[in-house]
KEMARZA-889797 format. One record per residue (C-alpha): residue number from 0; residue in one letter; x negated, y negated, z. Coordinates in steps of 0.25 Angstrom, whole numbers. Layout:
N
[NUM 'a' [X Y Z]]
...
REM end
This chain:
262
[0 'x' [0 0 0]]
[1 'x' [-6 -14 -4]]
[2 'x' [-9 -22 8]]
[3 'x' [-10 -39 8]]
[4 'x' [-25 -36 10]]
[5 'x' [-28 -27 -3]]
[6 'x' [-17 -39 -10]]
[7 'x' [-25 -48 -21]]
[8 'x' [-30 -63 -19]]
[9 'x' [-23 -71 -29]]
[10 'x' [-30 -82 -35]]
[11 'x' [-27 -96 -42]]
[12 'x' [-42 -100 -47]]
[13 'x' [-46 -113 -54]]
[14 'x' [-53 -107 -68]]
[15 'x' [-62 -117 -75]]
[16 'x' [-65 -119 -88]]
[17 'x' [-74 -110 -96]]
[18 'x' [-86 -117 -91]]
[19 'x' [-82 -113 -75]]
[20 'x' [-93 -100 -78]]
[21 'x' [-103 -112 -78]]
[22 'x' [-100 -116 -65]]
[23 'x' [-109 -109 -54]]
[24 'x' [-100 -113 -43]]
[25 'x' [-86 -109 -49]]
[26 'x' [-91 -96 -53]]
[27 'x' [-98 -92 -40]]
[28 'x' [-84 -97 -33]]
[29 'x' [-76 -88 -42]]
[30 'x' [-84 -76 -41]]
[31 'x' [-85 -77 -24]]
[32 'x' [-71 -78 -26]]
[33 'x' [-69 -64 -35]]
[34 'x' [-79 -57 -26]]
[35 'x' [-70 -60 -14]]
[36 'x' [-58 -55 -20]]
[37 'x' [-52 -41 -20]]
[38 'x' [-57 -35 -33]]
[39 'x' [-45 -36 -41]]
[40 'x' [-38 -23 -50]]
[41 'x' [-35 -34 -60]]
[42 'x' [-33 -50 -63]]
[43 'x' [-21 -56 -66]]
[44 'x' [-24 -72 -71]]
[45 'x' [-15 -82 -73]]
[46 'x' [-22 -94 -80]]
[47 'x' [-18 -108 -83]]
[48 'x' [-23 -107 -97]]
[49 'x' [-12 -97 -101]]
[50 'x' [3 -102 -101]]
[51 'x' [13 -94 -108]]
[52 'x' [28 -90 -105]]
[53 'x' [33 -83 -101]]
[54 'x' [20 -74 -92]]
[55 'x' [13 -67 -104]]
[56 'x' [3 -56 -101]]
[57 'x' [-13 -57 -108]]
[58 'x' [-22 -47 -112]]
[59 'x' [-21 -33 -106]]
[60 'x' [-32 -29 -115]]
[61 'x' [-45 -36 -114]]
[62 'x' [-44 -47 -126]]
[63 'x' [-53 -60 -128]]
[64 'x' [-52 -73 -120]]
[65 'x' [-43 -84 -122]]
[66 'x' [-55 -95 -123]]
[67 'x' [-44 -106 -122]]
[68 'x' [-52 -119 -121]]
[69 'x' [-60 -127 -129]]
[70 'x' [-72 -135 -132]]
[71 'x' [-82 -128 -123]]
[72 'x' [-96 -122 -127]]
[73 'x' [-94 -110 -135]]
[74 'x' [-100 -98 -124]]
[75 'x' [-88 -101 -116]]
[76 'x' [-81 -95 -128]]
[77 'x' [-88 -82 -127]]
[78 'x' [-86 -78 -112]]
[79 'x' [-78 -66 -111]]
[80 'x' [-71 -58 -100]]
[81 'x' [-67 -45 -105]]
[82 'x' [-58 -42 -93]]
[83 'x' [-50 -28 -95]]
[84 'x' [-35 -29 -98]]
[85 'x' [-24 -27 -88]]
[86 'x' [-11 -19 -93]]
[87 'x' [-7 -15 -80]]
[88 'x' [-6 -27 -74]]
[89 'x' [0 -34 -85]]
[90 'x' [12 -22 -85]]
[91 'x' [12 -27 -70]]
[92 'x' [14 -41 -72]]
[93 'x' [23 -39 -83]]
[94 'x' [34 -30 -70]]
[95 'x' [31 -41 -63]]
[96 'x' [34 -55 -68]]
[97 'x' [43 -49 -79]]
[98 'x' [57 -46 -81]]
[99 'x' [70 -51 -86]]
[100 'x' [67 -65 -91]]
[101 'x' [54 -64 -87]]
[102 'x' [48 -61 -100]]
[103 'x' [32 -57 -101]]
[104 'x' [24 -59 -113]]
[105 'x' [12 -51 -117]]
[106 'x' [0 -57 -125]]
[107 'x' [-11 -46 -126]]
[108 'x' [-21 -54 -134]]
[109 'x' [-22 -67 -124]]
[110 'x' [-34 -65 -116]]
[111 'x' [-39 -72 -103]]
[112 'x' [-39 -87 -104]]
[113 'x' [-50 -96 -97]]
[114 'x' [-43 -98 -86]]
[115 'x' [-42 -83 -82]]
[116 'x' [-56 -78 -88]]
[117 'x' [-64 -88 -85]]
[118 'x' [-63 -89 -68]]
[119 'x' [-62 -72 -71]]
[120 'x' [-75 -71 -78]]
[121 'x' [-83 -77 -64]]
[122 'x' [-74 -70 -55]]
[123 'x' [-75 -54 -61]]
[124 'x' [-86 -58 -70]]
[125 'x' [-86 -41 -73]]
[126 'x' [-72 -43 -79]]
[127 'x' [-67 -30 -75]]
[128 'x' [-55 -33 -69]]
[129 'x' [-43 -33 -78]]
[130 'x' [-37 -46 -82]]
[131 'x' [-23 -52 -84]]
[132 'x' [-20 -64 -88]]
[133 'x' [-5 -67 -89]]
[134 'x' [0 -81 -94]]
[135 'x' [6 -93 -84]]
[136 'x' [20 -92 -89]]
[137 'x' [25 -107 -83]]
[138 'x' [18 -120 -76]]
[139 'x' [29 -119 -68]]
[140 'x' [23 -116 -50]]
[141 'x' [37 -112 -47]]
[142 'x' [37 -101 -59]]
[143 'x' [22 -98 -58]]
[144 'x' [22 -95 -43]]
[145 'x' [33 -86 -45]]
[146 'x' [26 -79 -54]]
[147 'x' [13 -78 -45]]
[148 'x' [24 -71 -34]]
[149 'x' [28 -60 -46]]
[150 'x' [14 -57 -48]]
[151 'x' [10 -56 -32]]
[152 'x' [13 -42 -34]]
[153 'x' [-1 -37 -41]]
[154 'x' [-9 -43 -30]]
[155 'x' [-7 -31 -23]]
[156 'x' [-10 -23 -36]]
[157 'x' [-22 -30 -36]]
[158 'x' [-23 -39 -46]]
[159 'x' [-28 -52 -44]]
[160 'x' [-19 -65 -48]]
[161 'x' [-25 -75 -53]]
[162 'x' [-20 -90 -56]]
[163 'x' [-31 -97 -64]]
[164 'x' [-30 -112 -66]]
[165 'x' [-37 -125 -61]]
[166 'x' [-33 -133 -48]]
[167 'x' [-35 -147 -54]]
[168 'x' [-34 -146 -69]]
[169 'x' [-35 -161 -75]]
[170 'x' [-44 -159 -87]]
[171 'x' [-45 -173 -90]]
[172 'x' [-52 -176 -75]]
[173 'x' [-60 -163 -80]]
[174 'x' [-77 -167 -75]]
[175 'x' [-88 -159 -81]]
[176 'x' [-99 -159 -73]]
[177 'x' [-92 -162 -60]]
[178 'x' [-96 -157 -47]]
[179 'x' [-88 -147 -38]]
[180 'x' [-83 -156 -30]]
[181 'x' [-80 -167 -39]]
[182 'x' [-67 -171 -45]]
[183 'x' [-57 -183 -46]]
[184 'x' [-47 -186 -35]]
[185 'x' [-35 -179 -43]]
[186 'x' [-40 -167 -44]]
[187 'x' [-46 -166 -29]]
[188 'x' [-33 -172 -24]]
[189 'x' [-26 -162 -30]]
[190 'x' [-37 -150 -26]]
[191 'x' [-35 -153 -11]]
[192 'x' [-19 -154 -12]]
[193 'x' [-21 -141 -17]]
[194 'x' [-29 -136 -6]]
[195 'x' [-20 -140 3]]
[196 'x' [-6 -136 -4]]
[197 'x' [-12 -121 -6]]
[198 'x' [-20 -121 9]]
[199 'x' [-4 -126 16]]
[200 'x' [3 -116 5]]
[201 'x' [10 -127 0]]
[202 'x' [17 -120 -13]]
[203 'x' [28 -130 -14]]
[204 'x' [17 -140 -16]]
[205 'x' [7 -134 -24]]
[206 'x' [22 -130 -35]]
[207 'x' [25 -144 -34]]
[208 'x' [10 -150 -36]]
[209 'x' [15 -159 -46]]
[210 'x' [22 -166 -37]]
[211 'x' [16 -163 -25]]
[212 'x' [1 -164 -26]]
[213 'x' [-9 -177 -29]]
[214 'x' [-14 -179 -42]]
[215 'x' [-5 -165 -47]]
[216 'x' [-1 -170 -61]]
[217 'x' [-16 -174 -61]]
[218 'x' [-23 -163 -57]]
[219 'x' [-14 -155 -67]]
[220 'x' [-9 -162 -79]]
[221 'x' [-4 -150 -82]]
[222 'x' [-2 -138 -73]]
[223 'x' [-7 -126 -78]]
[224 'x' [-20 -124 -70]]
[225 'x' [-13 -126 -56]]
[226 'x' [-1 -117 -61]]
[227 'x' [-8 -104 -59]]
[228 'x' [-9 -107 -45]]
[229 'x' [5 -105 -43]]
[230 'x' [4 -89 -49]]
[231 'x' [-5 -87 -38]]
[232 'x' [3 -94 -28]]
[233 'x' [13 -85 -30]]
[234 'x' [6 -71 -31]]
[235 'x' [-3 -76 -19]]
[236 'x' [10 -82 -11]]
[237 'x' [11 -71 1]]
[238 'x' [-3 -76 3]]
[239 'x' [-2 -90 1]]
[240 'x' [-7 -92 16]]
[241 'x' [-22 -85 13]]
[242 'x' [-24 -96 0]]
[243 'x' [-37 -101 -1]]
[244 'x' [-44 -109 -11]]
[245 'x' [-58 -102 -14]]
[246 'x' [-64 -113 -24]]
[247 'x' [-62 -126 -25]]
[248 'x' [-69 -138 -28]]
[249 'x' [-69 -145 -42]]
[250 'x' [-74 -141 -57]]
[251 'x' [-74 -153 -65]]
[252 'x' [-66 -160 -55]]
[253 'x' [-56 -150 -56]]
[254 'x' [-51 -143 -45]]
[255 'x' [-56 -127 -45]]
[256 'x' [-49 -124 -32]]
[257 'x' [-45 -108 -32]]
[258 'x' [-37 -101 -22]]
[259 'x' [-33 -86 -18]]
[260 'x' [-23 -81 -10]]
[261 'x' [-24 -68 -2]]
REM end
């Protein structure tokens, strides 16, 4: 019988750009952080880079990688993560967020985006745990945190949930160069609102941070990379009292805080 104890963290992480496995730092911290863990029996990632509705399931075959940016130096082009598919999991996920008008869509050919390989790649750098990467169906918390409760379930299958995005994610306030602790006053505003709403457990806020937090429209002109927080929100909400932010501190002035529950 699965116990709490032998339950799976979940994780909302802050990913990076493909230049993050240039950063000494932010690698270490995101290896410390995998070696800590549980060793998970697979990965299922929800990235801020992947919206389409309704949920639609990737690759359960390992199939290239979606490089989905642009303008950067051609090697970051040719890294590769050849992690192995996961069919069960996805036949799992499918029993568990389907059903009458809750379709699921399949796209077997869309491989892992930057915002799920490229935080992987320094955290299981062996990339032999199955993957999943399943697609962020709504912006919507309300919709996206019950979605997080419906996957709770496979924490105790051990699989390891994942929401990738970026805490602060203002591109236009984006600062090559800058120093871990540096950034403009929006985006550490908003970094220690944050802190605070996830530390009091504050879910009503951190739904409503539009409204509720400084500098929220801001932060996040558009909300994508905080919306994956709210998937691990829900899958991690039994243990919303044990939340802890593991890094933090600033990358280009943005906000890389990441936090795990259980």
């Amino acid at each position: 019988m699965t116990t709490a104890a032998d339950r799976m963290p979940v994780l909302y992480l802050s990913h990076g750009a493909p230049p993050l496995a240039d950063d000494a730092l932010w690698t270490r911290q995101l290896a410390g952080w995998s070696a800590a863990l549980p060793r998970p029996r697979a990965i299922l990632i929800v990235s801020a880079h992947w919206e389409s509705a309704p949920l639609t399931i990737g690759a359960t075959r390992t199939v290239p990688l979606v490089y989905d940016f642009g303008g950067f130096p051609a090697h970051y082009y040719q890294v590769t993560y050849a992690a192995p598919g996961a069919p069960e999991l996805a036949a799992r996920v499918r029993a568990l967020v389907g059903g009458p008008g809750a379709p699921v869509h399949e796209d077997p050919a869309r491989g892992l985006d930057h915002g799920a390989y490229v935080p992987l790649k320094e955290m299981y750098p062996d990339a032999d745990i199955p993957v999943l990467q399943v697609s962020m169906p709504t912006l919507d918390p309300q919709r996206l945190l019950a979605l997080g409760r419906r996957l709770a379930p496979l924490r105790d299958e051990g699989v390891l949930i994942v929401g990738s995005g970026f805490f602060t994610h203002n591109l236009s306030g984006f600062t090559w160069g800058s120093g871990p602790q540096e950034a403009p006053g929006w985006s550490r505003e908003f970094d220690a609102w944050g802190e605070e709403a996830l530390g009091a457990g504050d879910i009503d806020a951190l739904l409503d941070f539009e409204h509720t937090s400084p500098a929220g429209r801001i932060a996040h002109p558009r909300t994508e990379h905080f919306a994956p927080l709210f998937v691990t929100l829900g899958a991690g909400e039994a243990e919303l009292a044990t939340q802890r932010s593991v890094i933090d501190g600033f990358w280009g002035g943005l906000a890389k805080r990441s936090v795990q529950l259980g």
